[in-house]
LOROKE-777894 format. One line per field, with one value per residue (C-alpha): y, x, z; residue number from 1; residue in one letter; chain. Coordinates in steps of 0.05 Angstrom, whole numbers, plus 5000, padded with zeros to 4 digits. Layout:
# residues N
Y Y/... .
X X/... .
Z Z/... .
i NUM/... .
aa A/... .
ch A/... .
END
This chain:
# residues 405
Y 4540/4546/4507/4555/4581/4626/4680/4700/4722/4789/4781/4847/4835/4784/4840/4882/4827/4778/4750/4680/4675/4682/4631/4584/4589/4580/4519/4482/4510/4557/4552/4563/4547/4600/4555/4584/4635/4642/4672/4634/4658/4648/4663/4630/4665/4616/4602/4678/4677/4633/4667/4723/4692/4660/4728/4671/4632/4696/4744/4825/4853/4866/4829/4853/4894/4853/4873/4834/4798/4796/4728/4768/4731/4762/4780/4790/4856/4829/4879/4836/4862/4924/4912/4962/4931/4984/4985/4958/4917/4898/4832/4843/4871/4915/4932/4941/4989/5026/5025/5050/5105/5143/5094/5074/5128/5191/5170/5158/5234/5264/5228/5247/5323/5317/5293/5353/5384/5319/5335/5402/5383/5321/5376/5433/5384/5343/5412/5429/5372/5379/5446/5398/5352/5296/5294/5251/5221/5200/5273/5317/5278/5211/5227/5292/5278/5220/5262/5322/5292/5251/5300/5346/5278/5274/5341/5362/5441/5481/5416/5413/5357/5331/5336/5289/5250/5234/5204/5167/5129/5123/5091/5027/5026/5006/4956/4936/4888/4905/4959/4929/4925/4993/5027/4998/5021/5090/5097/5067/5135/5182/5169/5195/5263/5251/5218/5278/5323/5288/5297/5373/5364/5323/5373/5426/5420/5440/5431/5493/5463/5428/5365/5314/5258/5294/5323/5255/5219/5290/5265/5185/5215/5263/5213/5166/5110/5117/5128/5183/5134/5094/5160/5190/5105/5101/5177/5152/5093/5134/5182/5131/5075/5132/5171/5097/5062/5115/5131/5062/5055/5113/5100/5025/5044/5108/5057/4994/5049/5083/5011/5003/5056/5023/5008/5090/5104/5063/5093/5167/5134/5102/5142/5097/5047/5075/5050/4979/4990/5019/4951/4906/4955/4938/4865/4861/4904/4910/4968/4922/4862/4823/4836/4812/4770/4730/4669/4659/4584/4523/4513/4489/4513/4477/4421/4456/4462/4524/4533/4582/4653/4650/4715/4696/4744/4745/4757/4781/4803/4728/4714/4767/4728/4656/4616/4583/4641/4684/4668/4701/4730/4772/4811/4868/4848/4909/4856/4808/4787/4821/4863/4885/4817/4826/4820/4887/4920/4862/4821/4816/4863/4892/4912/4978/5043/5083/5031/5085/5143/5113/5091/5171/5193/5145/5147/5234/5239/5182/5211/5289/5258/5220/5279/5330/5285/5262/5206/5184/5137/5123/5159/5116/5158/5141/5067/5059/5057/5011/5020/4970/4937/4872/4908/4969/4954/5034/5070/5112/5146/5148/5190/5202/5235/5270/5298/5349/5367 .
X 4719/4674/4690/4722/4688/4711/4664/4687/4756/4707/4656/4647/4634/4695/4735/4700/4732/4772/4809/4774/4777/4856/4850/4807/4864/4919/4893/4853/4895/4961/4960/4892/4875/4806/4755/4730/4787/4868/4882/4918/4918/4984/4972/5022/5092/5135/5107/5100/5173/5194/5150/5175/5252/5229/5214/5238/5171/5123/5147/5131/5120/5045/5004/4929/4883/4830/4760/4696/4651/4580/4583/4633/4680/4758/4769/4828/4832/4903/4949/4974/5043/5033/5063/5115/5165/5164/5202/5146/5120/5205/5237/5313/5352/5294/5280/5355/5364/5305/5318/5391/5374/5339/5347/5353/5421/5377/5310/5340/5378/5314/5277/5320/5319/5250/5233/5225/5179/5135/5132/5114/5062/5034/5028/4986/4944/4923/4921/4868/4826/4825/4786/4722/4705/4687/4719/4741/4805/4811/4793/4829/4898/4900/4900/4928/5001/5021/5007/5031/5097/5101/5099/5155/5185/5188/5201/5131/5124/5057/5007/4939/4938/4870/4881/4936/4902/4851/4901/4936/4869/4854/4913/4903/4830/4849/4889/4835/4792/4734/4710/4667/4707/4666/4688/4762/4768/4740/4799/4856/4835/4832/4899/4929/4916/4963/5008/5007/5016/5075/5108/5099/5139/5192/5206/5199/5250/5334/5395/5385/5329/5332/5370/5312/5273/5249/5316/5351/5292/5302/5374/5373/5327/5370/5427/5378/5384/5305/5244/5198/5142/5185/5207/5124/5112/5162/5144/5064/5074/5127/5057/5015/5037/5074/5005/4966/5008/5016/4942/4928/4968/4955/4870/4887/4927/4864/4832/4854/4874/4803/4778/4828/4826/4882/4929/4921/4939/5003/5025/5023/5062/5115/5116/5176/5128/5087/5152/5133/5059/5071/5096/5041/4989/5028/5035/4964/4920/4975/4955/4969/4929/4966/5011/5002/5050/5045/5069/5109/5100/5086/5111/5096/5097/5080/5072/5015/5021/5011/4995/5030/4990/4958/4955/4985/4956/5008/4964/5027/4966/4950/5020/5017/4983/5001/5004/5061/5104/5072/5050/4988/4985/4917/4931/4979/5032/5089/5147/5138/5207/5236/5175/5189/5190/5125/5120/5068/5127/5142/5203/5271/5284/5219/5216/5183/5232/5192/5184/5221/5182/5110/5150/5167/5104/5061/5107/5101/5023/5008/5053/5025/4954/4968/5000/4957/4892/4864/4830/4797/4744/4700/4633/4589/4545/4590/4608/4683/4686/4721/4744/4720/4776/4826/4885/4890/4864/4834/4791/4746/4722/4738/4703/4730/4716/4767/4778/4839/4886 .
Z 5175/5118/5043/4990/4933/4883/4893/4968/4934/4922/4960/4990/5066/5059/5039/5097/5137/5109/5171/5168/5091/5093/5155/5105/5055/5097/5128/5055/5002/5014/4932/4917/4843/4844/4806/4745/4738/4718/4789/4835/4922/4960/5034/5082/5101/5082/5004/5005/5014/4971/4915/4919/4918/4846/4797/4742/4756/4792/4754/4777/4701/4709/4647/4666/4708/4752/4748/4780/4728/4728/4768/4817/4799/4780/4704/4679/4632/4593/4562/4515/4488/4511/4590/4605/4658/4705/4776/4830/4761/4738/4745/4738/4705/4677/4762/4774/4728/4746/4825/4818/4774/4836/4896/4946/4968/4945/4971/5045/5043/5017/5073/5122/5106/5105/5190/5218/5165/5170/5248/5242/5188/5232/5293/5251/5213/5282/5317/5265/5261/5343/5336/5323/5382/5323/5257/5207/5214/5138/5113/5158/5176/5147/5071/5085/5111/5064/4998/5018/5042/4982/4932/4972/4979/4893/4885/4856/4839/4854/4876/4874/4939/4916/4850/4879/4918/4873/4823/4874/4896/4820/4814/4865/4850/4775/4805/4865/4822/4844/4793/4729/4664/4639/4701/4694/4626/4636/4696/4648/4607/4661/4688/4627/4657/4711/4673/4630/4690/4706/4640/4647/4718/4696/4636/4672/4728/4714/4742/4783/4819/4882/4888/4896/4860/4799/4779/4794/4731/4693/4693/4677/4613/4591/4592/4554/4603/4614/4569/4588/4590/4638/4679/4690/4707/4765/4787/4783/4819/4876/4881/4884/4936/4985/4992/4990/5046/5095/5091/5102/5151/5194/5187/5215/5278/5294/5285/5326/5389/5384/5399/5455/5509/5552/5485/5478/5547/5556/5483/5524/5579/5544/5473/5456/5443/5386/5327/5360/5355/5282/5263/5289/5253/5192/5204/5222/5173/5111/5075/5006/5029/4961/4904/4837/4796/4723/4724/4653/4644/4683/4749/4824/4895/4954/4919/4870/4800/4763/4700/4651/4637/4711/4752/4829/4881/4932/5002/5053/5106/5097/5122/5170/5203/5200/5269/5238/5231/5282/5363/5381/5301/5310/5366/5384/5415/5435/5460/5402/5384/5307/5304/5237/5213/5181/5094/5103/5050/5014/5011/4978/4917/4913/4990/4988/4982/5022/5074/5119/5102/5120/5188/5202/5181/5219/5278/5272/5272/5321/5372/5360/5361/5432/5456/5439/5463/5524/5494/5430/5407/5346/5343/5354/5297/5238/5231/5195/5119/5081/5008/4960/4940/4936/4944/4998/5063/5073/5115/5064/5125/5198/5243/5312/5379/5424/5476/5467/5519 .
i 1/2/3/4/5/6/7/8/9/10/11/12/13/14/15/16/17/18/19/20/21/22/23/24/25/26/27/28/29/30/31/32/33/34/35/36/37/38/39/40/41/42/43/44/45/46/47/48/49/50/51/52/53/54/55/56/57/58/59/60/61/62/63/64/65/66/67/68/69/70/71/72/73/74/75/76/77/78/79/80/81/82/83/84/85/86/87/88/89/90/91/92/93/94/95/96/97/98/99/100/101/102/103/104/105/106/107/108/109/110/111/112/113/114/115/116/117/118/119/120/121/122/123/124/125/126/127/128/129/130/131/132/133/134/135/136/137/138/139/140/141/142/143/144/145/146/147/148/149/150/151/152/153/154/155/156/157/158/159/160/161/162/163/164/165/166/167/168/169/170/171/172/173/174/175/176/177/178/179/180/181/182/183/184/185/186/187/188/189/190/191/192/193/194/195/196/197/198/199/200/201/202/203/204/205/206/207/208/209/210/211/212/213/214/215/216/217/218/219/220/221/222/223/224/225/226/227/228/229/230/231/232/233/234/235/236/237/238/239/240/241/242/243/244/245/246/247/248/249/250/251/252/253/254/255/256/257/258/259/260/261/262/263/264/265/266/267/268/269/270/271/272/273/274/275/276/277/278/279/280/281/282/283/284/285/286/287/288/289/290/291/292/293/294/295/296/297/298/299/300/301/302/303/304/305/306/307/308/309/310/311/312/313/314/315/316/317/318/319/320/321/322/323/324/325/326/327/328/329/330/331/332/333/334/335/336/337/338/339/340/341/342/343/344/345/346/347/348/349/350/351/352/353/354/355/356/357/358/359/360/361/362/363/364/365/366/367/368/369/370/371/372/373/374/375/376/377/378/379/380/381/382/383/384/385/386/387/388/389/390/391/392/393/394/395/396/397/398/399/400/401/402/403/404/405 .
aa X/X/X/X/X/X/X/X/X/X/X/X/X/X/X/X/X/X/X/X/X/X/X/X/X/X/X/X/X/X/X/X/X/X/X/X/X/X/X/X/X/X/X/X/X/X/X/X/X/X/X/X/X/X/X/X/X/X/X/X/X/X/X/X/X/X/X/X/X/X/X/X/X/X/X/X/X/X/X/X/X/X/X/X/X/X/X/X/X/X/X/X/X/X/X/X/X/X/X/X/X/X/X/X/X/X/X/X/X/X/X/X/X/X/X/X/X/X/X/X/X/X/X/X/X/X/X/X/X/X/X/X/X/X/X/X/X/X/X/X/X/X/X/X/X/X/X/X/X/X/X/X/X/X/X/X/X/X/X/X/X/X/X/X/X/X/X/X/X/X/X/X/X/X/X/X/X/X/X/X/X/X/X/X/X/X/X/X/X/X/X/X/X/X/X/X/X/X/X/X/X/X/X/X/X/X/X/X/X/X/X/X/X/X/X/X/X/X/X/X/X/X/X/X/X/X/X/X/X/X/X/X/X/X/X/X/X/X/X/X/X/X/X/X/X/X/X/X/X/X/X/X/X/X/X/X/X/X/X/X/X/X/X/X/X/X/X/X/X/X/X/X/X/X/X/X/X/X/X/X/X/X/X/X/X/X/X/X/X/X/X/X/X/X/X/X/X/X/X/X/X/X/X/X/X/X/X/X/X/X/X/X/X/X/X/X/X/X/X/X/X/X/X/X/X/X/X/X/X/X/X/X/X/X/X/X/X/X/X/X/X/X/X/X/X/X/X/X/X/X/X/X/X/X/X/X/X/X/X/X/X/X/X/X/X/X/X/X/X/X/X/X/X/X/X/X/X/X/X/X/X/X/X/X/X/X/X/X/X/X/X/X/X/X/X/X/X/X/X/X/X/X/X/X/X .
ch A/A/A/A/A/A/A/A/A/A/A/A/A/A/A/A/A/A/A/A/A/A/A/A/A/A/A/A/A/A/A/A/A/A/A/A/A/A/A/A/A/A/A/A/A/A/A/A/A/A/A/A/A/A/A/A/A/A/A/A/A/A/A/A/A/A/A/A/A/A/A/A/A/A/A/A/A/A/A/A/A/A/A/A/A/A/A/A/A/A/A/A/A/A/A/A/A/A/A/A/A/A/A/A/A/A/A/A/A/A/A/A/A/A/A/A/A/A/A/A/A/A/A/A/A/A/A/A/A/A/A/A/A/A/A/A/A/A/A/A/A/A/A/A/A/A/A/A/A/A/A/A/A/A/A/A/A/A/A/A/A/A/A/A/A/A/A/A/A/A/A/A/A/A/A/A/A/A/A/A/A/A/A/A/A/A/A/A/A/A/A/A/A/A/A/A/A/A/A/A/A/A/A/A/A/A/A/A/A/A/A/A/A/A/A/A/A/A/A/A/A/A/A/A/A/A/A/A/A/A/A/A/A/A/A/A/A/A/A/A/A/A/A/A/A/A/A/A/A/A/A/A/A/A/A/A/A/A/A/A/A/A/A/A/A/A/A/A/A/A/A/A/A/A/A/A/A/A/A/A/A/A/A/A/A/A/A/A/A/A/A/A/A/A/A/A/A/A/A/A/A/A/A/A/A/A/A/A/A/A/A/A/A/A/A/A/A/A/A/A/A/A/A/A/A/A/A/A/A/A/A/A/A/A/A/A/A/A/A/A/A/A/A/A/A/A/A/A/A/A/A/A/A/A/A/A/A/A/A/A/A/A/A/A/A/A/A/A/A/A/A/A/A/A/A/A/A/A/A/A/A/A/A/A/A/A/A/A/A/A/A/A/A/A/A/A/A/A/A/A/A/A/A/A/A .
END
């Protein structure tokens, strides 16, 4: 292993492939104080745990926005007084109210309602992309499914997907910490469009409409027990990490059974196999590589101080990986014991609400892919893209061959 320094934290080709970096951390410094900075890397399982258990000392409510300096090195663009608690970014009872004013009961009936149109849109959409003997993955199935399901999920009237789309990946590439601070600050501005967007659904939708997400925040605003600002928040960030995590999610496991030809065939022999496989994607490329918290005043974990005002990046596809938690952590495994003990949705009471959704949906389009192919590789003309960025773990491209049935 290789000494620490603060610049591989985004160092491009480490986030290409950051496997031995999170190794390095887990091994030298599970708290790792990044020199130079206020940002502070947790990366084994069990301090991941107990970080998330503490939202006294790591608190959720989000402070700043990352960006990479000149030196490479994270920045921290603070907000000052101007952080909005917000759900995903809520320690109680700010989150509880927030999470009981549309979840989880009315997310899980809208989910369930919604299987069988997510199979029959997982079967067209691969059924078109198939018409091409190489396509790519990302462009014709992988970003297509999660944001169309997510904005039927919400309850979204006449979408645009890209339009969609496009504001969803603005979204977690404002928080990826990668961009420079003039490219961060022109994105802050453009997602007001969205946000405005929003606003026009929420006010738009009655109690004649469809029982469903929207009408449920249409409600809790009426009744004054949310802020609009906090309703198009909780709606932006619904939009944002249902269409981010699924896509992730569904480019990784192309992916990983492109590069394994007998994985792929015993997935068409025993189907039943592919919720098992679903997990072990997530455990071992997490579409969120980290989640940030703020760390309100002085405290220590595993034995490391840390100092008030610094910015913890929680790195769960660190612990998704720790030999200590994990046997055999960086390869699939389909009878690993608990397979969905894996922190890929976070932990406790910020475990992700869709967490069930991205499971159907991956789940729906791996099985109509396997079914409706031969066989399936990468072409060897297009290598795999990655996004840029310290947060999603995304294909920006993914070009496949196959062979259809």
């Amino acid at each position: 292993m290789t000494a620490l320094t603060a610049s591989m934290l985004l160092d491009p080709t480490v986030l290409e492939d950051p496997y031995e970096f999170y190794a390095t951390l887990r091994a030298q410094a599970p708290v790792w104080a990044v020199p130079g900075t206020d940002v502070v890397a947790i990366s084994t399982f069990a301090l991941l745990s107990e970080a998330v258990a503490r939202p006294e000392d790591f608190s959720s409510t989000m402070r700043c926005l990352l960006y990479r300096d000149q030196d490479g090195l994270p920045a921290r663009l603070d907000f000052g007084d101007a952080a909005m608690p917000t759900l995903a970014a809520a320690d109680p009872p700010v989150h509880t109210v927030h999470r009981r004013a549309v979840f989880p009961e009315l997310v899980a009936r809208r989910m369930r309602t919604l299987e069988g149109d997510i199979r029959a849109l997982s079967a067209s959409t691969v059924e078109d992309a198939l018409r091409d003997e190489t396509f790519d993955f990302m462009a014709t199935i992988g970003n297509i499914v999660p944001i169309t399901v997510v904005a039927k999920l919400i309850g979204f009237r006449d979408i645009d997907r890209m339009q969609l789309l496009e504001a969803a990946f603005d979204s977690t590439t404002m928080v990826g910490g990668t961009m420079s601070l003039d490219q961060l600050n022109a994105l802050v501005t453009r997602s007001g469009i969205i946000q405005a967007w929003i606003t026009d659904q929420v006010m738009g939708v009655s109690d004649g409409d469809e029982e469903g997400i929207l009408l449920a925040v249409r409600r809790v605003l009426d009744a004054g027990i949310l802020a609009m600002g906090e309703v198009t928040t909780i709606l932006h960030t619904l939009l944002s990490a249902g269409g981010e995590s699924t896509t992730s999610l569904l480019g990784n496991a192309v992916r990983m059974l492109s590069e394994d030809p007998a994985l792929q065939q015993r997935l068409r022999e025993k189907p039943k196999d592919v919720g098992v496989f679903v997990e072990e994607v997530l455990r071992l490329e997490s579409p969120f590589r980290q989640m940030m918290r703020s760390v309100p005043h002085d405290t220590t974990l595993g034995g490391v101080d840390v100092r008030a005002g610094s910015t913890a990046l929680l790195f769960f596809a660190a612990g998704n990986r720790d030999p200590a938690q994990f046997e055999s952590p960086d390869r699939v495994d389909l009878n690993r014991g608990s397979p969905k003990h894996h922190l890929a949705f976070g932990h406790g009471i910020h475990f992700c609400v869709g967490a069930a959704l991205a499971r159907i949906e991956a789940r729906a389009v791996l099985t109509t892919l396997l079914q409706q192919t031969r066989d399936f590789s990468l072409d060897p003309e297009h290598h795999p893209q990655w996004v840029d960025s310290l947060l999603v773990r995304r294909h920006a491209q993914l070009h496949v061959t196959a062979t259809p049935r």
